[in-house]
C-alpha positions in Angstrom: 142.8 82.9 111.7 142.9 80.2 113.9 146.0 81.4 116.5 143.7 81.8 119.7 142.0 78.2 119.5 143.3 74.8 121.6 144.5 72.5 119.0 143.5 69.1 119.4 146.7 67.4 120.8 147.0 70.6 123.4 143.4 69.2 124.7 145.1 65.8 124.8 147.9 66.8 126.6 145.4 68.8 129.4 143.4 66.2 129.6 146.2 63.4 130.5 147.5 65.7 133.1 144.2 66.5 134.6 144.2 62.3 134.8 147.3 61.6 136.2 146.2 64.8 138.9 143.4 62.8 139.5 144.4 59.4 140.0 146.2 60.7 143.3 143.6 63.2 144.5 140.9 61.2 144.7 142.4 58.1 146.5 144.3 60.5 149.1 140.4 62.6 149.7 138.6 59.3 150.0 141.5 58.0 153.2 141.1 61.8 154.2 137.7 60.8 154.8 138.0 57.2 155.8 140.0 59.0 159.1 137.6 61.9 159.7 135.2 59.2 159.7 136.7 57.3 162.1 137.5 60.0 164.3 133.7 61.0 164.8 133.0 57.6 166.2 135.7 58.5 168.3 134.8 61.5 169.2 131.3 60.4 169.5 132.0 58.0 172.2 134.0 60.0 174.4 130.6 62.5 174.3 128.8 59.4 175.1 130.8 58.1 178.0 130.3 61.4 179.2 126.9 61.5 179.2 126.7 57.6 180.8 128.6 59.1 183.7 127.1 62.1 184.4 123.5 60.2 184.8 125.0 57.6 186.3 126.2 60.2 189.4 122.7 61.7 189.1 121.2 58.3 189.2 120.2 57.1 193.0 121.9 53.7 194.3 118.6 51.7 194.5 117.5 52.3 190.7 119.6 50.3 188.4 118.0 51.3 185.1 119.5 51.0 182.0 120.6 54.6 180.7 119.8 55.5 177.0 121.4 58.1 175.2 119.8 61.4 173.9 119.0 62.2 170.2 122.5 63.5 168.9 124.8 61.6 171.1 123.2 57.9 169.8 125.0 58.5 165.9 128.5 60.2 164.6 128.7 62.3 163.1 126.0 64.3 165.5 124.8 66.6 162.4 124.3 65.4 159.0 124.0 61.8 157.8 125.0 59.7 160.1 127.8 57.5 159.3 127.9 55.2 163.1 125.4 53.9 165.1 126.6 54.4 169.1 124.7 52.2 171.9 125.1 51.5 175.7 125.7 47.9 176.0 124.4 46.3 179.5 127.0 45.9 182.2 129.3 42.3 181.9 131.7 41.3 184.4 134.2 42.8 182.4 133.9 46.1 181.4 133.2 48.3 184.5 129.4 48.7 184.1 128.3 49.9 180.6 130.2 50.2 177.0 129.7 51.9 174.5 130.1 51.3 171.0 129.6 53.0 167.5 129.1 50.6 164.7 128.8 51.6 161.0 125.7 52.1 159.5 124.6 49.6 156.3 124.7 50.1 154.1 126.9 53.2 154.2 130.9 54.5 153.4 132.3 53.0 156.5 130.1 49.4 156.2 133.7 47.6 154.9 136.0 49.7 157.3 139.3 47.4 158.7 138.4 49.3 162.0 134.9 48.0 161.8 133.1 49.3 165.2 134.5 50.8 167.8 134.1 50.4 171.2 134.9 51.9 175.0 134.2 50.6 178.4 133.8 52.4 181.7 137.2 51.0 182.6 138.3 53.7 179.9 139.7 50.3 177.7 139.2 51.3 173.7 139.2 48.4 171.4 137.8 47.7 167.6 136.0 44.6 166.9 134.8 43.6 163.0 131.2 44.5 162.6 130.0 41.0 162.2 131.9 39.7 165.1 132.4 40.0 168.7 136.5 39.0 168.8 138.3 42.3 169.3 141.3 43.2 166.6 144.7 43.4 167.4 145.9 45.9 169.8 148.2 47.7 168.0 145.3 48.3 165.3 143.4 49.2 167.9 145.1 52.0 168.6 145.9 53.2 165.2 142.3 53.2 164.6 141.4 55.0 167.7 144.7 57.6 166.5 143.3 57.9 163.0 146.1 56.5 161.6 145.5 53.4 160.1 
């Protein structure tokens, strides 16, 4: 009578494996997206720099105004909800003329992120700093950042 039912410990035992199964997928998806993440800023930035150079060629030598970027290239991803935030910063004596940087939105998935924001110069240097600071990290986390690796 009852040959084609799930008995209760059967359910158990599908229901502890479908746990165990989940206790790896879902950490491995959420670093999955943690580096996709990380590599639209990136990507979003190299779009950005260039757009900075183009209008700077198309810009005359006597105007000096500051360039802005268009709808689209100014967050990453450039569709969608928008996960960084990516600005022209005025020219210092150090980086060439302009940089660029992509910083996570706040409140939002990448807010606590070790890369924190990233950033490129017109000198073509790529560097991560900590959102709340202006001290760059390390240079070998740097690069693993900018990699997607870390």
């Amino acid at each position: 009578m009852y040959e084609k039912a799930f008995s209760l410990l059967e359910l158990m035992i599908a229901l502890g494996v479908a746990a165990i199964i989940a206790t790896f997928a879902v950490p491995a998806y959420r670093t999955h997206v943690v580096k996709a993440h990380r590599l639209d800023a990136a990507s979003a930035l190299m779009r950005a720099v260039q757009f900075v150079e183009s209008a700077r060629l198309a810009q005359t030598s006597e105007s000096g105004e500051a360039i802005a970027l268009s709808a689209g290239l100014n967050r990453a991803p450039p569709s969608g909800a928008a996960v960084y935030s990516v600005a022209v910063l005025p020219e210092s004596p150090t980086n060439g003329g302009y940089a660029i940087e992509a910083v996570p939105i706040t409140p939002g998935t990448m807010q606590d992120d070790a890369c924190g924001a990233f950033v490129i110069d017109a000198t073509g240097l790529r560097w991560n700093r900590p959102p709340d600071a202006t001290a760059p990290l390390d240079a070998a986390q740097s690069a693993s950042c900018w990699a997607g690796k870390s």
